[in-house]
C-alpha positions as CSV (number, residue, x, y, z in Angstrom):
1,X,-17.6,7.3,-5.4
2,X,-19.1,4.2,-6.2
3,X,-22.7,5.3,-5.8
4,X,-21.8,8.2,-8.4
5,X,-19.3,6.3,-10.5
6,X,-16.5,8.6,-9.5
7,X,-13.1,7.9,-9.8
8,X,-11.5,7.2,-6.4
9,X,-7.8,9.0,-5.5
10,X,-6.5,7.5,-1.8
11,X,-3.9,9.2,-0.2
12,X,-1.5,6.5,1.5
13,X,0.8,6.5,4.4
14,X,1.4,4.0,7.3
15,X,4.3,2.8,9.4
16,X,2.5,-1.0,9.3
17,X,0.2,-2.1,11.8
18,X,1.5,-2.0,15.5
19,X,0.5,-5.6,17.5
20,X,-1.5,-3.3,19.9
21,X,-3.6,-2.6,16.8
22,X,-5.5,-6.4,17.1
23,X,-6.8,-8.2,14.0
24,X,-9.6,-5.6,14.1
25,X,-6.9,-2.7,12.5
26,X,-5.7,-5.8,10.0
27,X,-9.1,-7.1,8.9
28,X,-10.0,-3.6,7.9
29,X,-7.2,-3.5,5.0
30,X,-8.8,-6.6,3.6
31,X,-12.7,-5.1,3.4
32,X,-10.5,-1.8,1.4
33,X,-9.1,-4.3,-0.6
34,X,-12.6,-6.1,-1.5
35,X,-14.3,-2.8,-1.8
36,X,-11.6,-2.2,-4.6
37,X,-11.9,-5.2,-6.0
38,X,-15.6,-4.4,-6.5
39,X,-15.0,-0.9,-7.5
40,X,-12.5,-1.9,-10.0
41,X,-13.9,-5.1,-11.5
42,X,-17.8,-5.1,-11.2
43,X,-18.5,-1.8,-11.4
44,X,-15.3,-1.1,-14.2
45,X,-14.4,2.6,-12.2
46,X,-11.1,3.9,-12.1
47,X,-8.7,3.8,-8.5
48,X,-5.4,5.9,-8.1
49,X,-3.5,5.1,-4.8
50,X,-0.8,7.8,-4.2
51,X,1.7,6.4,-1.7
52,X,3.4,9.2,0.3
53,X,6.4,8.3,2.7
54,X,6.4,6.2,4.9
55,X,4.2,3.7,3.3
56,X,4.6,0.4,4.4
57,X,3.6,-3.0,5.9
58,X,-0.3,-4.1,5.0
59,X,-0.9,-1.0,2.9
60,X,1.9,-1.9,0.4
61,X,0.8,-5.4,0.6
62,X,-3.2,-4.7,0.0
63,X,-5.0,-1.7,-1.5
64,X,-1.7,0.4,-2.0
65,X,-0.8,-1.5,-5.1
66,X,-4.6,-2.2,-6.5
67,X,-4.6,0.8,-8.4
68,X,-5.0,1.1,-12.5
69,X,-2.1,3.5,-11.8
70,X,-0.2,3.9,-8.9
71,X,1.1,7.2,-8.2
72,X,4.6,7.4,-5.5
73,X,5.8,10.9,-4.5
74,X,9.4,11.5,-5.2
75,X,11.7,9.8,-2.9
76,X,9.1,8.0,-0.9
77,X,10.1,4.9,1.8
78,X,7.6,2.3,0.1
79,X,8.1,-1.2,1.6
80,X,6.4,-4.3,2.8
81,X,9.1,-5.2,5.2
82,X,11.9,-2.5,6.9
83,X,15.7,-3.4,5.4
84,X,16.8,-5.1,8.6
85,X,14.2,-7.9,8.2
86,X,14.8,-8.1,4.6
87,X,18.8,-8.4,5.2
88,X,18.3,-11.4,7.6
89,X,16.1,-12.5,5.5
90,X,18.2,-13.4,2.7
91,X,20.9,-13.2,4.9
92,X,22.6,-10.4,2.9
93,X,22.8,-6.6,2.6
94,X,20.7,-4.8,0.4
95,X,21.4,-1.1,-0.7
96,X,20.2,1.5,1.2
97,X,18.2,3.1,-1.6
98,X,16.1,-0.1,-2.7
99,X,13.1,1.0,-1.0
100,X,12.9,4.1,-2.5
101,X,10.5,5.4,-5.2
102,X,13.5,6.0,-7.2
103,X,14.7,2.6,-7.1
C-alpha cells in the first residue's frame, strides 16, 4: 500500500497477547505501529482499522486506534483490559456493557 499510495483497511481481532507469546509477539505490534506512523504522517496516506469482536489487549492499545477513522462492528468486545481487572482496579463495579461498541 505504501509503495502504491493506497489506502490501507486492517481487519482487527485479538484476545491480547498470551505470556507464551515472548516479547517477540509484543515487539511486533510496535514495528505496526511505526509502520503507521510512517504511513500516516510522512507519506500523508489514509488508514482504516476495523475492530471486530474480541479485540483487545496490545491491539486496542497500538495500531487499533491509529486510524484517521476507526471503524467497530456492532456490538463488538473492544478493550485494553478484561472487566475483572478493571473492577479491582478501581476497586469498583463497572457495567457490563462498557466495553461494548455501543457504549
Amino acid at each position: 500500500a505504501t509503495k502504491r499510495s493506497l489506502p490501507l483497511v486492517i481487519v482487527c481481532t485479538s484476545g491480547g497477547a498470551r505470556m507464551q507469546e515472548g516479547c517477540l509477539g509484543l515487539m511486533q505490534m510496535a514495528k505496526i505501529s511505526s509502520a503507521s506512523h510512517n504511513y500516516q504522517s510522512d507519506k500523508k496516506l489514509f488508514y482504516v482499522p476495523i475492530l471486530t469482536s474480541p479485540t483487545t489487549g496490545g491491539v486496542v492499545a497500538s495500531f487499533g486506534m491509529l486510524g484517521d477513522i476507526i471503524i467497530v462492528e456492532p456490538k463488538a468486545y473492544v478493550a485494553f483490559a478484561g472487566k475483572r481487572i478493571i473492577q479491582q482496579t478501581l476497586n469498583k463495579p463497572i457495567s457490563d456493557n462498557s466495553q461494548m461498541s455501543e457504549y
